[in-house]
N, C-alpha and C positions, 0 to 999 in steps of 0.2 A: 619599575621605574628606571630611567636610562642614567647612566655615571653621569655628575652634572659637577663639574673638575674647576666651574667658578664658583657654585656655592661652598663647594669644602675648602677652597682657597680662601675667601670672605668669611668662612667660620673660622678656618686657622688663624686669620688677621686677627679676628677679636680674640680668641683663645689667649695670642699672643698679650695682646693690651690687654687686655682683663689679668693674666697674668705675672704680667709686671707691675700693675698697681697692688694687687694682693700680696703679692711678695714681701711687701712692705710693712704691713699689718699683720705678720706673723711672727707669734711671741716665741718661738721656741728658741733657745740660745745656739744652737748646732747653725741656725738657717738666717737669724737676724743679724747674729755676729761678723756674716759674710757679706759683703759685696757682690750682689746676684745681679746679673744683668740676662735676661729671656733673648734668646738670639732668634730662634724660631720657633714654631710647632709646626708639627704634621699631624695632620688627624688623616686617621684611614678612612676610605671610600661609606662604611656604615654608620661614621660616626661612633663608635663603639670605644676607641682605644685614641692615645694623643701621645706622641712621641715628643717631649720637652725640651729642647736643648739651652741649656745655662750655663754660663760664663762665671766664675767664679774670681773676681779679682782682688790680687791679695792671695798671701799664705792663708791654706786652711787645710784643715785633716778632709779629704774629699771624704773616707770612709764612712765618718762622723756626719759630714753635711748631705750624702747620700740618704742615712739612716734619717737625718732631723727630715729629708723631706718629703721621704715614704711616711712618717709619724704625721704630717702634716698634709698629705693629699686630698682625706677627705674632706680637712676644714675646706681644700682648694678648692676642692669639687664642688661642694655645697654651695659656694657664696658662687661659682661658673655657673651652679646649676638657676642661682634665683639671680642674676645680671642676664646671660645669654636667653634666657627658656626656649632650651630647646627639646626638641621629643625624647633623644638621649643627651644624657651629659658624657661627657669619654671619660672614660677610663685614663689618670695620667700615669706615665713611664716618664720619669726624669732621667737625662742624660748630659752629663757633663763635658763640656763643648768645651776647648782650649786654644780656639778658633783666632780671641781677643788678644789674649799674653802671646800669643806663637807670633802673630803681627806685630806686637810690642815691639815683641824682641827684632823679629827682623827690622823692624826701623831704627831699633836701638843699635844695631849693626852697619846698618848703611848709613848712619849719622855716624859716624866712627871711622869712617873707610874715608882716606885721604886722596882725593880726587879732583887734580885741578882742572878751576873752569874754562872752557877755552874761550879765546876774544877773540868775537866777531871781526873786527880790526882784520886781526892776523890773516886770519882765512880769505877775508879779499884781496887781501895783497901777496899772499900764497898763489892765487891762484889766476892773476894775469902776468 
């Protein structure tokens, strides 16, 4: 069967939404206590494995919220497995994505940076 690179696109979409609604409904204290936001997924070419990337916002021990979500993949698996039905369900690899705060912060930085605006005015009368 030939790579077909818009169905595993269209599976990683839902992976994604399905995985940000079940995020939610996960008791464990390491994983509920956090502010999880699903930025993407990649699922590889067999559908076999899904590469998770999460945003964690807010202090938290990542080491800990790693651990809580390896403890908690198979519940993920399970409920991806009876929402999506698909032939395999993948295998999740969570990975902590700092993609969100790192932009924070650069806007937290450019809002701070004293730059005055220039008028329009000036610059037509600058320039005749």
């Amino acid at each position: 069967m030939p790579y077909n690179s818009n169905r595993v696109e269209r599976i990683s979409e839902e992976v994604t939404k399905e995985l940000a609604m079940l995020l939610r409904n996960v008791k464990d204290p390491r994983v509920s206590q956090t502010m999880l936001s699903v930025v993407r997924c990649e699922v590889t070419n067999d559908m076999r494995w899904c590469k998770v990337f999460l945003s964690a916002l807010g202090e938290c021990d990542q080491k800990e919220l790693k651990k809580g979500l390896k403890s908690c993949s198979g519940y993920l698996r399970r409920e991806l497995a009876h929402r999506l039905r698909l032939r395999y369900t993948p295998e999740l690899v969570f990975v902590l994505d700092d993609s969100i705060a790192h932009g924070a912060h650069i806007a937290a930085v450019l809002n701070t940076l004293d730059i005055p605006e220039d008028d329009p005015e000036e610059t037509d009368e600058q320039d005749d």
